[in-house]
N, C-alpha and C positions, 0 to 999 in steps of 0.2 A: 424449512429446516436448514437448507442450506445459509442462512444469515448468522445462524449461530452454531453451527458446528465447533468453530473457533474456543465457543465460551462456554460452553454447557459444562462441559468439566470443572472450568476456571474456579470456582467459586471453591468446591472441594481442593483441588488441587491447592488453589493458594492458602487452606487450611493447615498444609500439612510443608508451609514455608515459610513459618513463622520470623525463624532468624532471619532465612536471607530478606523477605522482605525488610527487615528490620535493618540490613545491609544498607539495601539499597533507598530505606527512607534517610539513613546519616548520610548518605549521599547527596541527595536532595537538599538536605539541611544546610549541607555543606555549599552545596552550589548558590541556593538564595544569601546564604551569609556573604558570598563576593567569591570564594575559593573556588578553584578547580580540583575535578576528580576524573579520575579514568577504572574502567575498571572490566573486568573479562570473566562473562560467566562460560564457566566451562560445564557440559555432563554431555551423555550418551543422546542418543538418536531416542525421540520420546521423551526425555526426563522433565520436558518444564521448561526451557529455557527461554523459548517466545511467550508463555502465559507471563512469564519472570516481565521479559520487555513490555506486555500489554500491564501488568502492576504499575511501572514506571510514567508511563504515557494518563492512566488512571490517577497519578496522584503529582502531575505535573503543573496542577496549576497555576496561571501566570509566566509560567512559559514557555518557549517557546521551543517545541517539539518536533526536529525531525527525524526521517527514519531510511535507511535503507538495508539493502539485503543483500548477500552472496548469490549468484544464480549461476550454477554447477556450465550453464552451457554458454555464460557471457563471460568466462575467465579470459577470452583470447580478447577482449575488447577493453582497451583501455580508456583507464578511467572512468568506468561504468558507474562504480560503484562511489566514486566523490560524486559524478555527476548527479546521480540520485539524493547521495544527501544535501550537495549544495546547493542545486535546484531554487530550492524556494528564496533563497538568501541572496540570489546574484542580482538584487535591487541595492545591495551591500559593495557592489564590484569598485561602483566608484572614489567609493572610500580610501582606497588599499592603497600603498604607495605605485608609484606606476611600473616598477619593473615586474614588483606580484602581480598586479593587475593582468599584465600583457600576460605573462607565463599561467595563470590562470584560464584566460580566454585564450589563449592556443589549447593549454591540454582538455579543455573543455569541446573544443573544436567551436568555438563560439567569434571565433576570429583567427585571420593564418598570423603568420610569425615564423621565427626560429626554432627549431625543435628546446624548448626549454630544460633546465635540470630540473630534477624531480626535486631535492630540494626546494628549490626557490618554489615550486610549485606548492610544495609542502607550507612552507612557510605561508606562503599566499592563504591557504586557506587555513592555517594557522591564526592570519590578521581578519580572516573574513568571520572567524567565527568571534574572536574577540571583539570587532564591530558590532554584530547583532547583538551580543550580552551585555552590550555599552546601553542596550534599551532593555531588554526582559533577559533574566537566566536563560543559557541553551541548554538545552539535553539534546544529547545525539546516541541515537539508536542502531546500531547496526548489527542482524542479524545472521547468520552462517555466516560468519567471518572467513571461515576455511575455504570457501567459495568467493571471495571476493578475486578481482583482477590483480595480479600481483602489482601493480602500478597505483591502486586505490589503497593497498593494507600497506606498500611501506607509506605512504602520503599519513593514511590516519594512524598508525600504531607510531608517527614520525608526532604527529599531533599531541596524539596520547601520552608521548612524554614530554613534549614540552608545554605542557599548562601549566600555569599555575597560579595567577590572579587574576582568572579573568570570568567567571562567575560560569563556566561550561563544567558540564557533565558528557562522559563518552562510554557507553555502555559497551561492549561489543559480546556476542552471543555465541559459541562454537563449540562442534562437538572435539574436534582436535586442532588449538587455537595454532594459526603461522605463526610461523619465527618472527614477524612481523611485530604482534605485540605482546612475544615472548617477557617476559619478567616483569609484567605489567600485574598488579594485584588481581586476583581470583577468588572467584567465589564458585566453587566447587559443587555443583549439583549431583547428589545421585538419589536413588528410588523410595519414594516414599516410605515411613514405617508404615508396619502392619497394621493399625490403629487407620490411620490417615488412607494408606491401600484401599480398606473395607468402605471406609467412606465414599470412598467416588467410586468402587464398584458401586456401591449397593445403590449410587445415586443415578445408573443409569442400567440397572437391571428392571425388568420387567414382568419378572417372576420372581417365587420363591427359588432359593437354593441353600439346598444343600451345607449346612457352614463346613462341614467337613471338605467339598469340594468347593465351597471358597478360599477357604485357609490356603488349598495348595495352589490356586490359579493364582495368590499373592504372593506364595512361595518361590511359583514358577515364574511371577512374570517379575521379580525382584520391586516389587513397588514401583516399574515403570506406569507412568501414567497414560501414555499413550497405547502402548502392550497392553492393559487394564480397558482400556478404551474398545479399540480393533478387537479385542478375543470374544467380548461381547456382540458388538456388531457383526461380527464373523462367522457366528456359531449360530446354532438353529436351539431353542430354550431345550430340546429336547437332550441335546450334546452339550449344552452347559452343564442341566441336568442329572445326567451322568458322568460327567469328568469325560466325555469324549473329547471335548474339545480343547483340550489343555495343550500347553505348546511343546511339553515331552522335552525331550533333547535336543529340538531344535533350536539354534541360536535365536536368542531375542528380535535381533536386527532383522533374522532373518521369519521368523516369526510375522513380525511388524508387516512384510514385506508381501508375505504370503497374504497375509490378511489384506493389503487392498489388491493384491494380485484376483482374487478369487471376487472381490465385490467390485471390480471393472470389469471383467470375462461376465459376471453376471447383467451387465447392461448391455441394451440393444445394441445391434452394428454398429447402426447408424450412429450412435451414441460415444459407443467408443471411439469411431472415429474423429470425434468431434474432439474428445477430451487426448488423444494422439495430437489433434493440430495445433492441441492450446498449449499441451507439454514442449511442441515444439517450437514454439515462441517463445523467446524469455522475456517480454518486456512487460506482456499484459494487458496490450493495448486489445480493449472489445472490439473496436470498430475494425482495425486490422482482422482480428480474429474470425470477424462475420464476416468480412469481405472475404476472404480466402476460403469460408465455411462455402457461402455461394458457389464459389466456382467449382466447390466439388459436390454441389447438389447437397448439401446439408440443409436442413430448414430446420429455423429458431428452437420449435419444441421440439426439438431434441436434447438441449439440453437441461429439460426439467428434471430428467433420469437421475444425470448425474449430481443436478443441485440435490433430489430427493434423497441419494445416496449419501449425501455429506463428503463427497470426494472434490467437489469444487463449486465457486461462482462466477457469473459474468458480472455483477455490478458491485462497485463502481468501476472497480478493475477483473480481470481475469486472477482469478488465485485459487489454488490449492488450497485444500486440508492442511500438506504437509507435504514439504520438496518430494518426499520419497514417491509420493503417489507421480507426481511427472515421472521421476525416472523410470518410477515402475511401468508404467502407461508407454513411454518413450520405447524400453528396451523389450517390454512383451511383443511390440508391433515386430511385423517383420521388416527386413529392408525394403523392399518396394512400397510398403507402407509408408516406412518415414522420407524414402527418398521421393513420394507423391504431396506427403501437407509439405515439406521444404519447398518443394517446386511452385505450388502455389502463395506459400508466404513470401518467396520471392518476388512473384509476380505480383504481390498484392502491396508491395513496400515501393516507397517512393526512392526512387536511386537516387534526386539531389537529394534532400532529406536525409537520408539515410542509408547511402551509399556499402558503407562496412557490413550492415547487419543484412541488407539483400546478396554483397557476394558470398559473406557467410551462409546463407539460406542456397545460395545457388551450388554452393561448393558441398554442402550435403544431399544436395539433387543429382548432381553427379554418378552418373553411374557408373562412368570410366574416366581414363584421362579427357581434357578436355582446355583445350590451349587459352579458349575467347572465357573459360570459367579465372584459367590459372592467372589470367594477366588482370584478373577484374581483384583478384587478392593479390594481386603485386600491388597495384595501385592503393589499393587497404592498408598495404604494407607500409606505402611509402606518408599516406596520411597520420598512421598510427605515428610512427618515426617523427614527424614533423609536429606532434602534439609531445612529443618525448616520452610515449608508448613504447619503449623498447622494448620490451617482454611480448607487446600485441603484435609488435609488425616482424619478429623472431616464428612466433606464432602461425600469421597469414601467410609469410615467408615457406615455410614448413609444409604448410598444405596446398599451397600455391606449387610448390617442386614436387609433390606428391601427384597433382593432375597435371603435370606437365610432360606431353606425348612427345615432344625433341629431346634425344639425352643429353645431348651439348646443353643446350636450354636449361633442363631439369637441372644438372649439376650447376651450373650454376646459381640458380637460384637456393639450393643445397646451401651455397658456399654462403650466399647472403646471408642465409637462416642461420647459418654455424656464427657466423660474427655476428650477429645481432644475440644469440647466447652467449655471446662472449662479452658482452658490455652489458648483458644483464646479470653476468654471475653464473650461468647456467653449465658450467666450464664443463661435468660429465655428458652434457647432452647436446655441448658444441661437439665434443670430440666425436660422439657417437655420429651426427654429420658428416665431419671430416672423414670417417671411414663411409661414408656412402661415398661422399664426393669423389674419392681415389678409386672405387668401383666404377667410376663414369667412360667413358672416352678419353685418351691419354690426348694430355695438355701440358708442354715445359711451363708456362705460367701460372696456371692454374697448380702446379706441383708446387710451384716456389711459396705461392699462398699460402696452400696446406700446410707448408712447413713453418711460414712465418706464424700465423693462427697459433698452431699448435705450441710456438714458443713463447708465444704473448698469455700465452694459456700456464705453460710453466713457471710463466716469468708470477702469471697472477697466483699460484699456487704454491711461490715462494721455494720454488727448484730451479736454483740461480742457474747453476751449473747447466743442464739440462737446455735451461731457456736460452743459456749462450748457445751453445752446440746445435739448437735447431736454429735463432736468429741467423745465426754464420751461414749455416748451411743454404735459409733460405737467399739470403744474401747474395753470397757465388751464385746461384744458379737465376738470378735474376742478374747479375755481371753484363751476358749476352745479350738479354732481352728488356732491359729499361735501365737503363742508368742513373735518371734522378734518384727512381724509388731503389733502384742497387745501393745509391749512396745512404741514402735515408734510413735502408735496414744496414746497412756495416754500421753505422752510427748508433744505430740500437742496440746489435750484438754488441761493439766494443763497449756502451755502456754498460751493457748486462755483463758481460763479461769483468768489469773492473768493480760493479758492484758483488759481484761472487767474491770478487776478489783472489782466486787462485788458493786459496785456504789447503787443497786438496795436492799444491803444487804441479798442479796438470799441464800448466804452461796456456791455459786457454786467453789469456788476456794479450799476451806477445802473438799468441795464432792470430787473435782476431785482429790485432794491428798490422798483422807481415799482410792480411787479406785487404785491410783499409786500405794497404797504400798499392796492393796490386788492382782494386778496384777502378771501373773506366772514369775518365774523367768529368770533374763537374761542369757545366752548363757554365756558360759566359751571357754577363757578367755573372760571377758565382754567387750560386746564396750564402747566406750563414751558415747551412749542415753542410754545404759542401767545406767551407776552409774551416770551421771546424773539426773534420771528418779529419783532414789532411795535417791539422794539428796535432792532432790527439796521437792521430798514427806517428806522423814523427817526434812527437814527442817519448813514445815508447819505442820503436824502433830507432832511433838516433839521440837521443837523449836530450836534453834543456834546449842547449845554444841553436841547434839547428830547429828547432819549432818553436821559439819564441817570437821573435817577427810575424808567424802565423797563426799562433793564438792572438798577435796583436792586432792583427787584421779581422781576424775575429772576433774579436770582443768590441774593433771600435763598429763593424759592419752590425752588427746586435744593438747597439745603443747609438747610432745615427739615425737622425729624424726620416731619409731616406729608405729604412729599413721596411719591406714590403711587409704587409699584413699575414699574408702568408708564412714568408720568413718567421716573423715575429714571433707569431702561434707555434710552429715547430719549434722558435728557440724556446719559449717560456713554457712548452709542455717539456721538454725536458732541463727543469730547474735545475736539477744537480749537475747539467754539462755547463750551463752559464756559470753557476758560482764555480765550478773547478776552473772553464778559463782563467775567470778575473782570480783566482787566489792564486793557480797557477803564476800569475803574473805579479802577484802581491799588491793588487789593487784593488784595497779597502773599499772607496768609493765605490766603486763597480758591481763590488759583491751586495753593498748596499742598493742601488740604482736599479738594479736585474730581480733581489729581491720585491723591491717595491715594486717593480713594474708587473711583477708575476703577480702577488696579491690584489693590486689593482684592475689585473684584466682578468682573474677566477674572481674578485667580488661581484665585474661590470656583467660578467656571463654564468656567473650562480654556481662553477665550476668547483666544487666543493673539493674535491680530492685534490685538483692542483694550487686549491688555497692551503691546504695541510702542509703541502709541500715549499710551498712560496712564503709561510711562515716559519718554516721549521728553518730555511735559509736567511730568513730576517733575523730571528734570532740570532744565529748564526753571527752575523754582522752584527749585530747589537752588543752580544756575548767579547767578541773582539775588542768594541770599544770602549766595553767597562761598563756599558749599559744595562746592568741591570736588571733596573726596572722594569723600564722598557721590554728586554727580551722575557719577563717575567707575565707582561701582558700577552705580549704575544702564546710565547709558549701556555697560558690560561687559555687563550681564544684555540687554538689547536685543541685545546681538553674538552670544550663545549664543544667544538664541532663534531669530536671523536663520540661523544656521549649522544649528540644528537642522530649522530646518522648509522652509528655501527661500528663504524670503520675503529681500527686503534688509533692512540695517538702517536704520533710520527718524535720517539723519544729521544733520541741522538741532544735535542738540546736543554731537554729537561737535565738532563744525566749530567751535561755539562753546563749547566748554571749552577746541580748543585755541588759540584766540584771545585766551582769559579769560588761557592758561598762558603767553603771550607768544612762543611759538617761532616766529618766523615762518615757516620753510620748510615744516611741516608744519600749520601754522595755510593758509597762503598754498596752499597744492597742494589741502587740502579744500576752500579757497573756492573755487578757480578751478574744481574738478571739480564740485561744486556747483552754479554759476552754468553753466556749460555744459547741464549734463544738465537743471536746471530751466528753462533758456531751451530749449531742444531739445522739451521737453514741452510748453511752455506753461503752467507753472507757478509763475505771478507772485509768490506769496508766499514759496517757496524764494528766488528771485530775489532778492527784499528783505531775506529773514534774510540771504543770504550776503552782501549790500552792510555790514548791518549787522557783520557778524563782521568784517568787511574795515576797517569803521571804529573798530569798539573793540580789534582789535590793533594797528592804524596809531597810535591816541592810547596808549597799552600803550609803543610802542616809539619815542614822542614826533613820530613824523612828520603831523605833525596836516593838513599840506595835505593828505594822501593821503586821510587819514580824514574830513576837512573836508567832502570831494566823493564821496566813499563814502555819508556820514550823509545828507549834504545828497539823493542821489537817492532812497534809502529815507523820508527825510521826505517829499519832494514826491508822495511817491507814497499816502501816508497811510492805510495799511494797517491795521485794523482790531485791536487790541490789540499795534500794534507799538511805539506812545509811549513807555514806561517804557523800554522798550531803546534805541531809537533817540536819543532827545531828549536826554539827558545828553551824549551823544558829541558828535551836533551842536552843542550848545551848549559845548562845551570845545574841540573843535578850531574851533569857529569863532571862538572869544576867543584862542585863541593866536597864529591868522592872522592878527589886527588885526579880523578881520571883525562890526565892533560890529553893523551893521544885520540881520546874519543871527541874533546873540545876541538880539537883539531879537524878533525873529519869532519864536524857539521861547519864550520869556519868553510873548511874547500867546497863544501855542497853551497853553502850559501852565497861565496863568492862566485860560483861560477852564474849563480842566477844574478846578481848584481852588475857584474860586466857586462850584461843585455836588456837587464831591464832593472835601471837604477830607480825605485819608488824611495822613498822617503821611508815607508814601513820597513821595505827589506835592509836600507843603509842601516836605519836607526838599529834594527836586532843586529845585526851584521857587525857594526861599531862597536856593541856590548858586547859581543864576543869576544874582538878582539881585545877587548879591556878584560875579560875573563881571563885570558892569557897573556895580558904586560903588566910591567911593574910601572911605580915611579909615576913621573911624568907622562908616558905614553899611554899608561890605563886611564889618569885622570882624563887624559886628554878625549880619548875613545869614551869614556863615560855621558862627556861633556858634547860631542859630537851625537850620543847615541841619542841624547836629549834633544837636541836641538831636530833630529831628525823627527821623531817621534812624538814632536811638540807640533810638527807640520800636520799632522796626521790626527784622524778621528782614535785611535788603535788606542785611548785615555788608559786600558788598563796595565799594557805596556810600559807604557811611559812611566806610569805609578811603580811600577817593578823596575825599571832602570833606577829611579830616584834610591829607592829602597837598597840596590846591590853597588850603590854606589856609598848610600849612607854605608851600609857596615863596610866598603872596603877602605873609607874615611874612619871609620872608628878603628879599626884594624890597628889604622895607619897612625893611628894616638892624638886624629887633627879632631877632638872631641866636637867642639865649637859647631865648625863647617860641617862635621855627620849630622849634629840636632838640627842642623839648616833642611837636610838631603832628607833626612830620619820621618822629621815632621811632615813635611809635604808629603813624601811617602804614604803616609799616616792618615793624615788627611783624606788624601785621594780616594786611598783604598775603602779605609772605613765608612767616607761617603760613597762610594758606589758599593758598600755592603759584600765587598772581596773579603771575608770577615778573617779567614785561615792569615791570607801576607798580610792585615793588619797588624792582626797580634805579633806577628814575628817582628813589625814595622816597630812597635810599644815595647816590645820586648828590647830589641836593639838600642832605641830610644833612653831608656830607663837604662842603661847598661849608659849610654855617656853624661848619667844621671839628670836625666829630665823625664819628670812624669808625664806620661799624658793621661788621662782619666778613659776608661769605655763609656760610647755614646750611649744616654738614656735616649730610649724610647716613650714616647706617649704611652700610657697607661688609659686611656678612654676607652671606650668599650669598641671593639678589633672590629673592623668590618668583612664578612664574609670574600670568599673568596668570586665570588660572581658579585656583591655588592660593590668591592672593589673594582673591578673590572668595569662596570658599570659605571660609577663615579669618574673613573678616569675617562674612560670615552664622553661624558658630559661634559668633563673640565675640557677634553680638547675641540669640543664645539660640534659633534655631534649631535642629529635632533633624536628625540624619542625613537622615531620612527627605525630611525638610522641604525640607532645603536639593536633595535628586536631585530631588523635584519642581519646586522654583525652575527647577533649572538643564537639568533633561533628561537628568539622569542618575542610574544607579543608587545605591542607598545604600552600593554595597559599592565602586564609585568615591569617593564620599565619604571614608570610614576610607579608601582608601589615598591619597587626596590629604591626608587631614589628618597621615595618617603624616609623610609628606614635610616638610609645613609644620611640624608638632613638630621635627622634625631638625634644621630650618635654623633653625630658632629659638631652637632650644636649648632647647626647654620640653619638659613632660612632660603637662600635661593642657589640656583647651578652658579651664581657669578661670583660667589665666596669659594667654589671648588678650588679650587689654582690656589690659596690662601691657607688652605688646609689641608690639602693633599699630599703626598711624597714626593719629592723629585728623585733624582737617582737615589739618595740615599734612604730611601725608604721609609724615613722617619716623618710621621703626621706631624705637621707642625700647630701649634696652638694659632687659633687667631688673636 
């Protein structure tokens, strides 16, 4: 009996699931045809969901099937539940590019390494599965989803959205599906009709009944099939009989529950305690099982009871009926029960082997604290950590501080569990930590943590304000007692603090610099957060001239081949202080250089979040030098990564490309969305970019008052490497207003940045000013200077705009001729780099000293998607297959068939025609 407990229903059951089979056979259809599918059946405890899985595995012929499951008591173990399914497949490992490869067999614990990102790891088995469908269809099976390790469901529900040609199927089974593979398609299971209900009663009744007291046991049990199942086996023919045994008012679940509660109390001791030691196992290994059965005097036939009952088997694996029956089994026992099969499956597990799942087993043996238990789950901790288990080793962490008899000890290990919640998201159940932790033994260091924790917690809950005020604080009180890491958190808070930006006028950004510069001093020779620390601070406490030489020291100390690794990593985890140095300093290159090095070393480390950021700053650069296109890819590769992992996209330079692109409606709806959500947060410096993007489309589509008083509140607000953008604006719309006295004011702001650090960008803007404000000769002359500077420089869109306010101050001036000279160029420029707003005004001016110019056609062939593009492009720049699915988060065998497509529409036949046919800056497909 017990070999088919499983199925005996199945047959009725799948009677009465017509559609969804019918679901899930277009699934199938779909997968053989070459396509990928994903998909999430949802219903209650009972309803079908695993017969649903055993239909799919039934009609998977050709191939290639695997399966794993959620197990309620292996959620602290990472990666349990990839391990299960990819298993079978890792004769695929070698295939994989080799940074997946490596991050694969770490999280797998199949080889050491770096603690890997879960991404990359994601990816990794992204490419693993797209390998084996290179030979037969996959279907992948995975049941109780809700029970998976949180480090397995974001991996697969990371998977499950990005298929798409690679001939896989991903089933996933759950009664309440994670956020994980939240918005993934569903198929909704609930309770049988009445029709279908009668059927699979009657198909496992034994007697006559009643129909009147059938009706209501369908009634009551809502067409649950499992409920239909248990109230049978449950009840005695005498109480079906009579409607005695109907489940009344009590809830379903709870119903269910009762019923195998009452059919394990009915099995011998000895019996049950056999089906207690297997509940306490999650892996299902027999031979485990029996070995540990031995050492508490169990013998074999004893479990024929429970096979005979239908509540479990031992061959091939150990398995339940139905998860509930473990839990039931697990939580009926008393504690000294379960803390006796733990003790023994500990002893019975092999600690090299399997090291985690014996101190797990030892740490429910426990009967108290227990020091030689808690360090054996520290050690757990630190394996999980090192596979990039973050969630598992927060976890072991957790219950590791929980048996630990030192309270000095205990807390700290507290403190480890709080941070390990904190880099997995887990922010309400760090904090709850944090309040043990302060219950400990009074510690000044251990206080300054709490505080930084808690800020880094703010900082990630998006309470700017808040996050500064506790970094500060942990700050000073780390002053006395470490002064690297003193320096290192004033450089945090003053960041947080300039990112709040002061919105509320609280004065917290001047606080946290009066505290930079009373902080102790840096370590010789200094690092990079040290003289940047000392920068920043004087830069806001004593203004430009006196922290410019120190931002210079800083910026060359970041980009000198000298630069320790160490250093390197603090400067490039905080991206936005390197580009504020170098813009602070009006060094183009640099903000370029610091960009690319940030994306470079989040690609080499899988570092997903600090690649958001290291592209949002390339564009940035890009955006500056009229590039487009360019910043047009990037900003796309920021949108797939956002879509692939969760996270938002990091918007500041979408808003402003499409400000650059002149559109106003969709320029105008990012700012305005923008400036809301950053005023809502508290986050000053979004505030400021979007004033700016609002000023340089407004002067773009010639309404300079608009942009006048856009510029003008982003100036007055004086935001820390926002000059180079801002200043130009202000001072053009504020000349076209009449408004000489405000031309003036950015004139002194800008000259006094010039007198200390003369760049080619700053002369060249600097120049055009003062030609904004001379007549005669001396404007042309300043015109002609602002050229020549700005011709030195990458800053292409710049330059296109001096040409442009030189043409009309040459038309102005009646020199018709020499404007069509200034006018065109202008014109040129802009309209090739797709500036499209200063074009028109370029053509407008132009046609005003009566010379047409015509608007550029565009190709009319059939448009290639916005990831087809993307795609295309990274082939033309010499990327392989492989290269571009790890770019983008997708397989390589998506790759070739998005490049299929782009061939088609192109009319080309290999990647070496890409370059031939594709856009350069100006965006336009050119014919071959």
């Amino acid at each position: 009996m017990g070999a088919d407990f499983a199925i005996r229903g199945g047959v009725a059951e799948l009677r009465g699931r017509r559609r969804q089979c019918g679901v899930l056979d277009g699934l199938m259809e779909a997968v053989r045809a070459g396509e990928s599918r994903a998909l999430v059946v949802r219903g209650d405890l009972g309803v079908g969901k695993t017969a649903l899985l055993g239909y799919v595995v039934g009609q998977a012929s050709g191939c290639v099937v695997a399966r794993a499951a959620g197990v309620q008591s292996e959620m602290e173990l990472a990666f349990a539940g990839v391990h299960q399914l990819c298993a079978p497949m890792l004769d695929h490992l070698e295939r994989l590019p080799v940074p997946q490869r490596d991050a694969l067999r770490t999280a797998l614990g199949i080889s050491p390494g770096s603690p890997p990102d879960r991404f990359l790891v994601a990816l990794a088995v992204l490419s693993l599965f797209s390998e084996v469908a290179e030979e037969r269809p996959l279907i992948c099976l995975v049941d109780d989803e809700q029970w998976l390790d949180r480090a397995s469901a974001q991996v697969l529900g990371f998977v499950a959205r990005r298929l798409r040609a690679e001939s896989v199927g991903v089933v996933f089974a759950a009664r309440t599906p994670s956020g994980e593979v939240a918005g993934l398609p569903e198929l909704v299971l609930e309770g049988l009709s009445e029709a279908d209900a009668r059927l699979l009663l009657d198909s496992v009744l034994t007697g006559p009944l009643d129909a009147r007291v059938r009706d209501q046991i369908v009634t009551e049990t809502r067409g649950n099939p499992l409920a239909l199942l248990e109230l049978v086996r449950g009840s005695t023919p005498a109480e079906l009989a009579g409607g005695f045994g109907l489940p009344g008012t009590v809830a379903l679940s709870g119903t269910i529950e009762e019923s195998f509660r009452r059919r394990i109390h009915a099995l011998p001791a000895e019996t049950r305690r056999l089906v207690l030691l297997a509940a306490a196992d999650p892996i299902g290994e027999p031979l485990l099982v029996w070995r540990a059965a031995a050492r508490l005097g169990i013998r074999a036939e004893t479990a024929t009871p429970a096979a005979d009952a239908g509540l479990l088997e031992f061959e091939p694996r150990v398995r339940f009926r139905h998860p509930l029956v473990r839990s039931v089994s697990y939580r009926s026992a008393s504690l000294q029960e379960r803390q006796d099969v733990h003790r023994v499956l500990a002893e019975v597990t092999d600690p090299g082997l399997d090291p985690d799942r014996r101190a797990w087993h030892r740490a429910h043996a426990a009967p108290g604290p227990d020091e030689d238990v808690a360090e054996e789950l520290e050690r757990s901790a630190g394996r999980a950590q090192a596979r990039g288990g973050l969630a598992a080793a927060a976890a072991f962490l957790e219950r590791s501080a929980m048996l630990t008899p030192d309270p000095t000890c205990r807390v700290q290990r507290l403190l480890a569990a709080a941070r390990g919640k904190r880099d997995v998201g887990a922010l309400d159940a760090a904090l709850g930590l944090l309040v043990a932790v302060e219950a400990g033994p009074p510690d000044a260091a251990r206080t300054a943590e709490v505080e930084y924790l808690r800020g880094q917690i703010a900082l990630m809950q998006q309470r700017g304000r808040d996050a500064a005020r506790l970094l500060l604080s942990a700050a000073r009180r780390l002053d006395s007692l470490n002064a690297e890491l003193a320096r290192e958190t004033h450089l945090e808070a003053l960041g947080t603090a300039m990112w709040a930006g002061d919105l509320d006028n609280s004065g917290c950004v001047l606080e946290a610099a009066k505290a930079a510069c009373a902080a102790p001093p840096g370590s010789e020779p200094p690092r990079v957060v040290d003289v940047l620390l000392d920068a920043f601070a004087l830069r806001l406490t004593q203004g430009y001239s006196a922290a410019a030489p120190t931002l210079t020291r800083a910026l060359g100390l970041a980009l000198a081949p000298s630069c320790t690794d160490d250093d390197r990593r603090l400067w490039l985890t905080g991206a936005r202080a390197g580009a504020i140095t170098a813009l602070e300093l009006w060094d183009i290159e640099s903000v370029h250089a610091l960009a690319a090095n940030l994306v470079e070393f989040a690609r080499d480390t899988g570092a997903v979040v600090r690649l958001q950021f290291g592209l949002n700053t390339l564009a940035w650069a890009h955006l500056a030098a009229g590039e487009l296109t360019a910043a047009e890819r990037v900003i796309d590769e920021d949108r797939v990564i956002a879509e692939a992992t969760g996270n938002p996209p990091l918007g500041n330079a979408e808003m402003t490309l499409a400000a650059w692109r002149g559109r106003e409606a969709p320029a105008a709806a990012l700012i305005e969305t923008a400036l809301l959500e950053a005023t809502d947060r508290g986050l000053g410096r979004t505030v400021d970019f979007a004033t700016y993007s609002s000023a340089l489309l407004y002067n773009g589509l010639g309404r300079h008052e608009i942009a006048r008083d856009a510029a003008r509140r982003a100036f007055e607000r004086d935001q820390l490497g926002y000059g180079p953008f801002v200043l130009p604006e202000l001072a053009e719309a504020a000349s076209r207003t009449g408004d000489t006295a405000l031309v003036r004011t950015a004139l002194e702001w800008l000259s006094e940045r010039t007198r200390v650090t003369p760049t080619d960008w700053a002369l060249g803007i600097e120049a055009r000013i003062r030609a904004l404000l001379s007549e005669g000769e001396a404007a042309e002359r300043y015109y002609r200077e602002s050229i020549a500077c700005l011709g030195r420089t990458r800053v292409r869109a710049q330059l296109a705009r001096t040409h442009l306010l030189y043409g009309e101050w040459l038309r102005r001036e009646r020199r018709r001729g020499e404007a069509r000279e200034q006018l065109r160029t202008a014109y040129d420029m802009l309209a090739t780099m797709g500036i499209e707003a200063f074009a028109e005004r370029a053509r407008r001016e132009l046609a005003a000293t009566g010379e047409a110019a015509g608007k550029r056609a565009v190709d009319t062939r059939d448009a290639l998607t916005a990831q087809e593009a993307l795609i295309a492009r990274l082939a033309r720049d010499g990327l392989s297959n492989p290269e571009i699915g790890a770019r983008l988060f997708i397989s390589t065998r998506t790759v070739k068939y998005h490049l299929r497509k782009v061939f088609i529409k192109l009319d080309i036949t290999s990647r070496s025609q890409l370059d031939r046919v594709l856009p350069d800056d100006s965006g336009v497909v050119r014919p071959l």
